[in-house]
C-alpha positions as CSV (number, residue, x, y, z in Angstrom):
1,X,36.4,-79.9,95.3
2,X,34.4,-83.4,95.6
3,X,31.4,-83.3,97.8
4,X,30.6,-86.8,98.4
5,X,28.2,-86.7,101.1
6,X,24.3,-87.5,100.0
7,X,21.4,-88.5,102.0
8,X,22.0,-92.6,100.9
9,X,23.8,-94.2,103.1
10,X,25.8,-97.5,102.3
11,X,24.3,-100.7,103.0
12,X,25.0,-102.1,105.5
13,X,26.2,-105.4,104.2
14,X,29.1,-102.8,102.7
15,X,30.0,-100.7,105.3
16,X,31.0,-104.2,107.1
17,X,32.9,-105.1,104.0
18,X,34.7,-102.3,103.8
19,X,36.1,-101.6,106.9
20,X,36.9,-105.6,107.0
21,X,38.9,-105.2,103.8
22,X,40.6,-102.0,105.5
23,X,41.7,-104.1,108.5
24,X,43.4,-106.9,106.2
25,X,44.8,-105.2,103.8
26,X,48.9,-103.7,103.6
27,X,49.4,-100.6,103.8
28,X,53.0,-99.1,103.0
29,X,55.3,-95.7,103.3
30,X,58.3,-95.1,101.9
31,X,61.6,-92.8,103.0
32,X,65.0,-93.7,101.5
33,X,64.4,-95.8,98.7
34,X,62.8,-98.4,101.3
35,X,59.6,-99.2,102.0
36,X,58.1,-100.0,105.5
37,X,54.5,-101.8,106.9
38,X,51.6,-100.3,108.4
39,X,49.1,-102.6,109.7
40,X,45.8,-101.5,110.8
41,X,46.4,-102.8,115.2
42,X,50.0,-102.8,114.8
43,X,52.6,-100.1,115.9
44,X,53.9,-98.5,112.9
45,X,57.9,-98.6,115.2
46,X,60.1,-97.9,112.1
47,X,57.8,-94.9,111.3
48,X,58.2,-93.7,115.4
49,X,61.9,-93.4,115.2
50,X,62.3,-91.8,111.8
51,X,60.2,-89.4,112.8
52,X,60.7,-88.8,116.6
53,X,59.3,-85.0,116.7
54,X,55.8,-86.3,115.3
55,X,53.0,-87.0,117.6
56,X,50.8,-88.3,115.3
57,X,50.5,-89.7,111.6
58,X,47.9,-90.4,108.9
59,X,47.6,-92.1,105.9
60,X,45.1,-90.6,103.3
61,X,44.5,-91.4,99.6
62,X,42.6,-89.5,97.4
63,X,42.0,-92.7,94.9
64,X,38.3,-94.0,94.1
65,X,36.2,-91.6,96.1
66,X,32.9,-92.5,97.5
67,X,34.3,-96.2,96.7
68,X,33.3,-95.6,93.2
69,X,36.2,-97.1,90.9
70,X,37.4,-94.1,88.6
71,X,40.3,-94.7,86.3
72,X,43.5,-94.4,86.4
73,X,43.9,-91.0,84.7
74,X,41.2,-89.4,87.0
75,X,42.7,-91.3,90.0
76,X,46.3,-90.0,89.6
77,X,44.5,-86.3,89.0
78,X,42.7,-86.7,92.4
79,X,46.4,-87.8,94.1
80,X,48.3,-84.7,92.5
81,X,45.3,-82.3,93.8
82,X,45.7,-84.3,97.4
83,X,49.7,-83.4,97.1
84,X,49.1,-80.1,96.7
85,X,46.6,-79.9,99.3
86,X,49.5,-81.3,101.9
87,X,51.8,-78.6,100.5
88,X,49.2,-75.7,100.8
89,X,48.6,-75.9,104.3
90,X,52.2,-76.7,105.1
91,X,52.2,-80.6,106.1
92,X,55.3,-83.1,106.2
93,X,54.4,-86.0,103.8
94,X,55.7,-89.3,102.2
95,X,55.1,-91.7,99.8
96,X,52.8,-94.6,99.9
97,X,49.9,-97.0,99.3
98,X,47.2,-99.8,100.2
99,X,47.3,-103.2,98.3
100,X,44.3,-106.0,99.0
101,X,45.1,-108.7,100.8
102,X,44.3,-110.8,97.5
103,X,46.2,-107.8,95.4
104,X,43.1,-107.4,93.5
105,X,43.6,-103.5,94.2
106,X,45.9,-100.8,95.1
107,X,46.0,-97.2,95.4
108,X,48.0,-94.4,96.2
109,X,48.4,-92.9,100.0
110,X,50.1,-90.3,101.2
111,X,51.6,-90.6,104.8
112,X,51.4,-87.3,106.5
113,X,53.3,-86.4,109.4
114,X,52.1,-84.6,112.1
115,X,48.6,-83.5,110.5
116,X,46.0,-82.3,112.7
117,X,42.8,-84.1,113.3
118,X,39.5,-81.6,112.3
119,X,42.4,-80.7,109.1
120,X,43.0,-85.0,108.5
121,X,39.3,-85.2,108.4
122,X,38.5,-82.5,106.5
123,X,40.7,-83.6,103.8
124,X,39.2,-87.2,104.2
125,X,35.7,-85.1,103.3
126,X,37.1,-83.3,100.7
127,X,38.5,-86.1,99.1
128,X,35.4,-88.8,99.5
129,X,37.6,-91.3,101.6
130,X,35.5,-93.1,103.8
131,X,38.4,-94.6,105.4
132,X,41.7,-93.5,106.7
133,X,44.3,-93.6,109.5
134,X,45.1,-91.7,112.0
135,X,46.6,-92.3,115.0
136,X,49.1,-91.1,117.7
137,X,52.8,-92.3,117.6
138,X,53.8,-95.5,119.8
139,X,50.4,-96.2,120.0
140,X,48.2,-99.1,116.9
141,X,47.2,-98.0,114.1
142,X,43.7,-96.9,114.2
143,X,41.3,-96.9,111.2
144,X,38.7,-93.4,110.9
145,X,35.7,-94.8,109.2
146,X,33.6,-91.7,108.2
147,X,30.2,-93.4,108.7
148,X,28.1,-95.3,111.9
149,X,29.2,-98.2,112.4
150,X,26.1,-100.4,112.0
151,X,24.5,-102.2,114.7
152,X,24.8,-105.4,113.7
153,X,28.8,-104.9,113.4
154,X,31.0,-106.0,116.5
155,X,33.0,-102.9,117.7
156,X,36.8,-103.5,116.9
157,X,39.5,-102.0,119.1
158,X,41.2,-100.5,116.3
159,X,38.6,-99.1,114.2
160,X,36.9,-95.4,114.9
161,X,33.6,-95.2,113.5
162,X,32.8,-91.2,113.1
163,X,29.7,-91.2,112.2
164,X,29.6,-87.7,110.6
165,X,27.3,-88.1,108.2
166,X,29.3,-88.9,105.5
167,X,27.5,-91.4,103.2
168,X,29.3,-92.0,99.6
169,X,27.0,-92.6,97.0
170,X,27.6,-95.9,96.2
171,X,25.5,-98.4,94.0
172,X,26.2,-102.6,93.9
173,X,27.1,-101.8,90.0
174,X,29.4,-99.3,90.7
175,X,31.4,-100.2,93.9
176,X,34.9,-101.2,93.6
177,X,34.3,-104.7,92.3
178,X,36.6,-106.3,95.1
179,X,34.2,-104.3,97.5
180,X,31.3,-106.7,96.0
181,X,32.6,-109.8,97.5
């Protein structure tokens, strides 16, 4: 189990950065052989109707945790472990991922259906993700940032900022480069 929480916080400079990069970047699921959009704002329709039963939906991944670029070997290890995590405690799940805007990045996501939202969170924790989404069917998609939201950042409409203490340990040197910029 990963226990990313320390007593640093993120600067932040980052914290901004991050959630910014969140909000632009393309998020995907897959069912069929096809793949559909997510967009952070947006309502996620095509997912709605395959999946009329579900009241809510989340999209986690288990890549990079604490924003700290790992590679590919230990990143693919960290999204079989999140799998069988979903298929542990019983959860509906599909396919997906997160590219950059600039598609300087990507990493794996699982979409889960119908996950509840202390057991989304704590597998956020447990996997060092300070950002995921959650949100309730016909309704945007919301981003969960798992920090304050800092006071010099504008609240956004689509972005819940937890604050629960979760501060990856993150240094300039290590952070995702992309995260950098």
């Amino acid at each position: 189990m990963l226990d990313q929480d320390v007593k640093e916080a993120l600067p932040i400079s980052h914290l901004a950065t991050l959630a910014a990069i969140y909000t632009a970047a393309e998020f995907k699921w897959e069912i069929d052989g096809r793949w559909w959009p997510i967009r952070i704002g947006k309502q996620a329709g095509e997912l709605d109707a395959t999946f009329p039963d579900a009241t809510r939906f989340g999209m986690l991944s288990a890549s990079n945790p604490g924003n700290v670029a790992r590679s590919d070997a230990d990143n693919r290890a960290a999204d079989r472990e999140l799998q069988q995590a979903l298929d542990q405690l019983g959860l509906r799940y599909r396919p997906g991922f997160v590219i950059g805007r600039n598609r300087s990045w990507r990493a794996q996501n699982w979409l889960v259906i119908e996950p509840g939202e202390s057991t989304f969170d704590a597998l956020a924790r447990r996997f060092g993700q300070t950002g995921a989404l959650l949100w309730l069917r016909e309704t945007p998609v919301r981003l969960r940032m798992r920090a304050t939201r800092p006071d010099t950042l504008a609240d956004h409409p689509h972005i819940d900022w937890l604050g629960d203490g979760f501060c990856p340990r993150t240094t300039q040197a290590e952070a995702i480069p992309t995260l950098n910029t």
